[in-house]
C-alpha positions as CSV (number, residue, x, y, z in Angstrom):
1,X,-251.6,-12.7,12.0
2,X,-254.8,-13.8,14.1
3,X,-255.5,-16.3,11.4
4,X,-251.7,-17.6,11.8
5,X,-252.0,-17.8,15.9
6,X,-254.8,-20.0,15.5
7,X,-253.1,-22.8,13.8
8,X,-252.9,-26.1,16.0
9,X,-251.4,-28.8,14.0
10,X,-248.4,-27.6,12.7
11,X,-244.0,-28.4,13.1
12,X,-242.8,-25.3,11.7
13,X,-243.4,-21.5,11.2
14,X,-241.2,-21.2,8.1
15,X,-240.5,-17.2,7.2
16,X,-239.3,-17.2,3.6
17,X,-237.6,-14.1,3.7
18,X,-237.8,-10.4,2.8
19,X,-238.9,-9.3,5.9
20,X,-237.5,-6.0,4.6
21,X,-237.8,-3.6,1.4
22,X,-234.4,-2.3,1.3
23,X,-232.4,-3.6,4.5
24,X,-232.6,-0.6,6.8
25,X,-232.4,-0.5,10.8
26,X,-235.7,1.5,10.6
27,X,-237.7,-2.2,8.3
28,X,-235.8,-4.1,10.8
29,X,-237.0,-2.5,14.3
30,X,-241.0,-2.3,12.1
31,X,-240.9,-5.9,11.7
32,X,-239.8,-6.5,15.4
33,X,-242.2,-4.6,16.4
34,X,-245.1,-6.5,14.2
35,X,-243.4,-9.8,15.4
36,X,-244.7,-9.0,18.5
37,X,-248.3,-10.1,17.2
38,X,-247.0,-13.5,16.3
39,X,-247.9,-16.1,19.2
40,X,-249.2,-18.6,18.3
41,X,-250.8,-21.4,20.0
42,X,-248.5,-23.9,19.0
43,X,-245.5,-24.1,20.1
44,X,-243.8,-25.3,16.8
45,X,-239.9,-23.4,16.5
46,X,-240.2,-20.0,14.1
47,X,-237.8,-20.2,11.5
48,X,-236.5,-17.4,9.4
49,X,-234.4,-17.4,6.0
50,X,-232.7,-14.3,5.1
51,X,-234.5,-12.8,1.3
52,X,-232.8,-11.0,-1.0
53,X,-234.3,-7.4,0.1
54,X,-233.0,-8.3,4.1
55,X,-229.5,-8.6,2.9
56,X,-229.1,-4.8,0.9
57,X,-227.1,-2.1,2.4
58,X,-225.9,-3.4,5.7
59,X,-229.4,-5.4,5.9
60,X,-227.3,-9.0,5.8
61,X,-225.7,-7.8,9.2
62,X,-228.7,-6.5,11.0
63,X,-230.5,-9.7,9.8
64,X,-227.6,-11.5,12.0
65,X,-228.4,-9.0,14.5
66,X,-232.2,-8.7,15.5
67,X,-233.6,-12.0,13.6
C-alpha cells in the first residue's frame, strides 16, 4: 500500500474486484479497515468494481452498502 501512496502521475485508482473471499460482513468491515492505509498522494477518484467473490451470500448488498 506504501508503494501505491507514492504514485504521482496517475487519473484513476481502478479496484478490479474481489475485495472479498466469500461476501461476508466480517471481509467487508477487514477491507474497510485496510482501506484506511490507502491515501495516496494524488488525488485521482478510487474506483471500485464489484468481483465475483464480493457478490456471494448477501456480499452483492453489502458491496452497495460499505463500498
Amino acid at each position: 500500500m506504501d508503494k501505491i501512496n507514492k504514485i504521482k502521475d496517475v487519473t484513476l485508482f481502478l479496484h478490479l474486484g474481489d475485495l472479498t473471499h466469500t461476501g461476508t460482513l466480517l471481509e467487508y468491515e477487514y477491507v474497510l479497515d485496510n482501506m484506511e492505509r490507502f491515501q495516496p498522494i494524488s488525488k485521482a477518484p478510487l474506483l471500485y468494481l464489484i468481483g465475483n467473490h464480493d457478490a456471494l451470500i448477501v456480499g452483492y448488498l453489502l458491496f452497495e452498502e460499505f463500498i
